[in-house]
C-alpha positions in Angstrom: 0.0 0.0 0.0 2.7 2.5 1.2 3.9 2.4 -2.6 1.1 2.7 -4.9 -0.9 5.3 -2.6 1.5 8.4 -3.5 1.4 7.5 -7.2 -2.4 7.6 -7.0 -2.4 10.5 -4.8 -0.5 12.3 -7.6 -3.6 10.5 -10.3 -6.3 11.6 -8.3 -5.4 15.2 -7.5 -4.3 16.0 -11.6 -7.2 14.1 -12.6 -9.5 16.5 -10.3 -7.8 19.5 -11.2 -8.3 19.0 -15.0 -11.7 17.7 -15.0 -12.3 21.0 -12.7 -10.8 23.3 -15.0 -13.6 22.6 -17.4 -16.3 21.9 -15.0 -16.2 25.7 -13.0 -15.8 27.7 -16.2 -18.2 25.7 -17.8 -20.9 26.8 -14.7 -19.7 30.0 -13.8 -18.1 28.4 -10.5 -15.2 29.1 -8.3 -13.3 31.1 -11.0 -10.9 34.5 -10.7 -12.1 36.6 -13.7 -8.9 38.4 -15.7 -11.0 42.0 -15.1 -11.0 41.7 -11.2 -9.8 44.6 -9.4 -8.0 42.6 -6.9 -4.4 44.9 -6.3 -2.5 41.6 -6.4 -4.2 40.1 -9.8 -1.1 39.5 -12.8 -3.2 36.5 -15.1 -5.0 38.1 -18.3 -7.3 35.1 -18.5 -10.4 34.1 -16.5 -9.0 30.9 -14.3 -10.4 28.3 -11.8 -9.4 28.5 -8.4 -10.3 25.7 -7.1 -7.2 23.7 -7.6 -7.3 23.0 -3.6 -10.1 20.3 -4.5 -7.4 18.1 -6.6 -5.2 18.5 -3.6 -7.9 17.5 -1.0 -9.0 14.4 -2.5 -5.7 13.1 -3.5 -4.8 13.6 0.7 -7.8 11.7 1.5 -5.7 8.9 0.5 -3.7 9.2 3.5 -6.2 7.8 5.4 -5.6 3.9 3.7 -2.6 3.8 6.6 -2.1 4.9 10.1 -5.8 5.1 11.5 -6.9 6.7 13.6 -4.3 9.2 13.1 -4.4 10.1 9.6 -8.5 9.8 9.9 -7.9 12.6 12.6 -5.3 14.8 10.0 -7.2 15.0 7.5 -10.4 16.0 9.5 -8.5 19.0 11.0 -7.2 19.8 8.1 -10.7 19.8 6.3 -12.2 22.4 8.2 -9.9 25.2 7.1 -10.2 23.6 3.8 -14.0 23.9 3.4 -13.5 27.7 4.6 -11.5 28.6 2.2 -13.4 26.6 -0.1 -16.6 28.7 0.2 -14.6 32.1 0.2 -13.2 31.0 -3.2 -17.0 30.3 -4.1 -18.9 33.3 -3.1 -16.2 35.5 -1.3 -18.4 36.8 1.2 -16.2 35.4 4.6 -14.8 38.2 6.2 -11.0 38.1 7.5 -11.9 37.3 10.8 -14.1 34.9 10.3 -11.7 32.8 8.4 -9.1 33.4 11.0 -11.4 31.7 13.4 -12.1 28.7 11.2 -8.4 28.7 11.2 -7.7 28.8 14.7 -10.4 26.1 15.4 -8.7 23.5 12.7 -5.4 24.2 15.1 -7.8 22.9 18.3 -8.9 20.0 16.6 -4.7 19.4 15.6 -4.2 19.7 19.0 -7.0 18.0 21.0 -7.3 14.9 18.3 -3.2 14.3 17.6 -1.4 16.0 19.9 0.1 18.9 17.8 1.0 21.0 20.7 4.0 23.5 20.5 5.2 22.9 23.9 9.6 23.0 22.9 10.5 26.1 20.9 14.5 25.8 21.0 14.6 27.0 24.8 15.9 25.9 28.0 12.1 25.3 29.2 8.7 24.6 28.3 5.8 26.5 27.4 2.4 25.6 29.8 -0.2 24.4 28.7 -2.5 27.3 28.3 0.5 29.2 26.1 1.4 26.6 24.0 -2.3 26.3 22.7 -2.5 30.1 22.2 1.2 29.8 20.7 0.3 27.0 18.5 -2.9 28.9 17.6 -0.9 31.7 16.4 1.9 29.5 14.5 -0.7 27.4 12.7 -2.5 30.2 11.3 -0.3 32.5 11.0 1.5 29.6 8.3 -1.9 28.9 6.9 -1.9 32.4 5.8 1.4 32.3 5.0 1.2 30.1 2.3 -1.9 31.9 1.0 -0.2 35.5 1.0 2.5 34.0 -1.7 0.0 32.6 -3.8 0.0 35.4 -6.8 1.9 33.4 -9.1 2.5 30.3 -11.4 4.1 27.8 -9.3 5.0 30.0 -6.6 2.8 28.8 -3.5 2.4 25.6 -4.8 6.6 24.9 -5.6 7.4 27.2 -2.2 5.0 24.1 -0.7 6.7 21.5 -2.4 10.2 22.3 -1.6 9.2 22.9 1.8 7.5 19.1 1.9 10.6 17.6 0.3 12.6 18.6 3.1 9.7 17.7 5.8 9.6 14.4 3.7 14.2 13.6 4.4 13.6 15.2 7.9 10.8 12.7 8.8 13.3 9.8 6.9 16.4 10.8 8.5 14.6 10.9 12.4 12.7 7.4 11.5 9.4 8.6 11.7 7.4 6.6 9.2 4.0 7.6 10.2 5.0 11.4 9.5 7.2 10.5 6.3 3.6 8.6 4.8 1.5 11.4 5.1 4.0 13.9 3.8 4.5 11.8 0.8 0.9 11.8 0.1 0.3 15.4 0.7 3.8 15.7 -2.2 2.4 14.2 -4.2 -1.2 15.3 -4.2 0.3 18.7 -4.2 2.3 17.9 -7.2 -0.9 16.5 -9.4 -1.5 20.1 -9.2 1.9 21.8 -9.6 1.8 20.3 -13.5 -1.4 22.1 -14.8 -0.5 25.6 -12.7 3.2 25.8 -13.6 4.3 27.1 -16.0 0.8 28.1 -17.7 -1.7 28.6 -15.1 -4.6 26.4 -15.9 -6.0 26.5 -12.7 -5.2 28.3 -8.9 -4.7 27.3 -5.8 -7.8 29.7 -4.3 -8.0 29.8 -0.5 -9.2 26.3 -0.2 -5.7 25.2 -1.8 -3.5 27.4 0.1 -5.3 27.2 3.6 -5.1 23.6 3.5 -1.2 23.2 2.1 -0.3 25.7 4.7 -1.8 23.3 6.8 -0.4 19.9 6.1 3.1 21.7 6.4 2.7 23.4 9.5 1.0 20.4 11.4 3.7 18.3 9.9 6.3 20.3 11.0 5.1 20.7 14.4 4.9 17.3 14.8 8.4 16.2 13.5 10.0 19.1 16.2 7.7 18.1 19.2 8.7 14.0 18.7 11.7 14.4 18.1 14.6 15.7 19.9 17.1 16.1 16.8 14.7 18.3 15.2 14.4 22.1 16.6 11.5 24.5 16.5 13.9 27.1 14.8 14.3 24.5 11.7 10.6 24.6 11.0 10.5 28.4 11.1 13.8 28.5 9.1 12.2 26.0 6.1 9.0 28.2 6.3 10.8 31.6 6.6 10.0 32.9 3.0 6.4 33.1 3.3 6.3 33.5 7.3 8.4 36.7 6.8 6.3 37.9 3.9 2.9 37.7 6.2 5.1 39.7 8.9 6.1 42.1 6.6 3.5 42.7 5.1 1.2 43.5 8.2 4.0 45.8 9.3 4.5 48.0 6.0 0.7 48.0 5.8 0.0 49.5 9.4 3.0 51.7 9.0 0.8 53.6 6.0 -2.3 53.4 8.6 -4.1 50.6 6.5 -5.4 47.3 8.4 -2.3 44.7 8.0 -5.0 42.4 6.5 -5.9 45.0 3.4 -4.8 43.4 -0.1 -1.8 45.4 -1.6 0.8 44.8 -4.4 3.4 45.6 -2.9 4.7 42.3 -2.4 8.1 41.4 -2.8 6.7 38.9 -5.2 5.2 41.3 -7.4 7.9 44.2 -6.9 10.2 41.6 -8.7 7.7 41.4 -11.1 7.5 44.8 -12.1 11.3 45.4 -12.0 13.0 42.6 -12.8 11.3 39.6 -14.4 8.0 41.6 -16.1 7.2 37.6 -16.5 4.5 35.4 -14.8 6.3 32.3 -13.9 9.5 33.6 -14.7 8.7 35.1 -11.4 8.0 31.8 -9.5 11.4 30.5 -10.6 13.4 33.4 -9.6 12.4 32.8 -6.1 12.3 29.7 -6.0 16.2 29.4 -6.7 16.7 32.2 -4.0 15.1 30.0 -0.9 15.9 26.9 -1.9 19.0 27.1 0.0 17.4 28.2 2.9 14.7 25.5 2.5 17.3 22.2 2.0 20.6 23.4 3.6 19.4 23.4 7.2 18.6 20.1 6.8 22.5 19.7 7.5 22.0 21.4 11.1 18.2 20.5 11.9 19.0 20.0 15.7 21.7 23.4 16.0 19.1 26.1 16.7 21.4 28.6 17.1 23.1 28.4 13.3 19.0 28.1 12.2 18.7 31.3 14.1 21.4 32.5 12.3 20.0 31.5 9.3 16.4 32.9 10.1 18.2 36.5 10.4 20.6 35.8 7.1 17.5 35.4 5.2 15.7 38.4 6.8 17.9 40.9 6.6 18.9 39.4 2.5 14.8 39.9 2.1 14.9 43.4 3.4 18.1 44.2 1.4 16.1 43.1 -1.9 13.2 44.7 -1.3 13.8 48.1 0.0 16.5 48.3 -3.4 13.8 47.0 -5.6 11.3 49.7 -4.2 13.7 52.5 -3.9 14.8 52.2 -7.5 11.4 51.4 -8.7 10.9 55.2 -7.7 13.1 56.9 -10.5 
């Protein structure tokens, strides 16, 4: 079983995703029209964005192996799935509402599996009552995470990839079977969708996709550092730091101009490269993609040292600010 189910993860989510491309433009359902005004919209063609549901049913396969456990997975990660789901179909949730579903899929994590945050690279332990407020924060702040860098080809969906890949040889090199299965499927569902959004753009991601990606990696990565003493808490933030730092930094430069840090800008440093440097769609993806993957893989060499991921963690924040505020500054004359 452990060897055919990725393979037909992989079937089942492209399968899904193509027939749905036809299916929602053919009823007028779940698509993102090329004439939106959203600030962050780059595609010239009217696209379904419900790629997520390819994803989802191709991780429902997970739950052939490991029950309860994976049963209990997939139902957490369902709820935030179905939320973003219905914002992709009538867009009427409002931000905090979403956040809520959010923070409720993190209980269920929590309460059903045990995906507590209790270690986070300190000399003690969090209690109880702050590592479910922490862990609270940490899983939807990375479900949101993933969902902020969704604006182009490939991006979210190859950022989650490469992100799962190294999840997938942490979970190998620590011995943790049950953790490597699900990751695998969750690849490889993720990648049935990957082929008909990069480099063209068939279909999205929407909310449904993103929300749920972001949390298969998070809950994942949680529980590979709370197992497992060889694995910090600073190597999961340090593989997720891209689009962690992007959700950060965005909230902050949007408050700073007196605007709520959830309003939709494009001032991205996604789009900034964009409009300076690649003027390409997936050319875009790409670039960045090559940029983190170092700081996605390499850490994999010092998963237990937190202080060189620290270290790491500030490389790749102050390299991000350097970028940006040179992109900006010269996108001014």
């Amino acid at each position: 079983m452990y060897v055919f189910m990725p393979l037909i993860a992989f079937v089942v989510s492209f399968v899904i995703c193509f027939y749905t491309i036809y299916f929602t433009k053919k009823h007028n359902l779940f698509l993102d029209y090329h004439n939106s005004l959203k600030p962050q919209k780059v595609h010239d063609t009217t696209t379904s964005r419900a790629g997520g549901l390819g994803i989802f049913c191709g991780a429902v396969l997970m739950c052939t192996d490991f029950l309860p456990f994976t049963l209990f997975f997939l139902f957490a990660g369902s709820v935030t799935f179905i939320g973003g789901l219905i914002e992709d179909l009538k867009g009427t949730l409002s931000p905090k509402t979403r956040l809520l579903i959010q923070a409720l899929s993190a209980l269920l994590a929590m309460f059903l599996f045990n995906a507590f945050i209790f270690d986070i690279g300190i000399s003690w332990q969090l209690p109880l009552a702050v590592s479910i407020l922490f862990t609270i924060f940490a899983v939807v702040g990375s479900i949101n995470a993933v969902n902020i860098i969704d604006g182009f080809n490939g991006l979210a969906s190859g950022i989650s990839i490469m992100v799962l890949i190294s999840l997938l040889i942490c979970a190998y090199m620590v011995g943790d079977i049950q953790i490597l299965y699900i990751t695998l499927i969750v690849l490889c569902a993720t990648l049935g969708f990957f082929v008909l959004n990069f480099p063209q753009g068939r279909i999205f991601l929407g909310d449904g996709g993103a929300y749920f990606l972001g949390f298969c990696i998070v809950e994942i990565a949680i529980l590979l550092s709370q197992r497992h003493e060889q694995v910090s808490s600073w190597f999961v933030l340090c593989i997720m730091i891209y689009p962690v730092y992007e959700v950060l930094f965005s909230a902050y430069r949007r408050k700073k101009r007196g605007l709520s840090p959830l309003h939709p800008d494009k001032m991205h440093l996604h789009t900034v490269i964009f409009r300076k440097i690649t003027k390409n769609n997936y050319k875009t993806s790409v670039l960045i993609l090559l940029v983190t993957a170092p700081f996605i893989f390499i850490p994999l060499l010092y998963m237990w040292h937190t202080k060189l991921l620290a270290a790491t963690v500030l490389l790749f924040i102050l390299f991000y600010n350097f970028i940006y505020f040179k992109l900006v500054k010269s996108r001014k004359h």
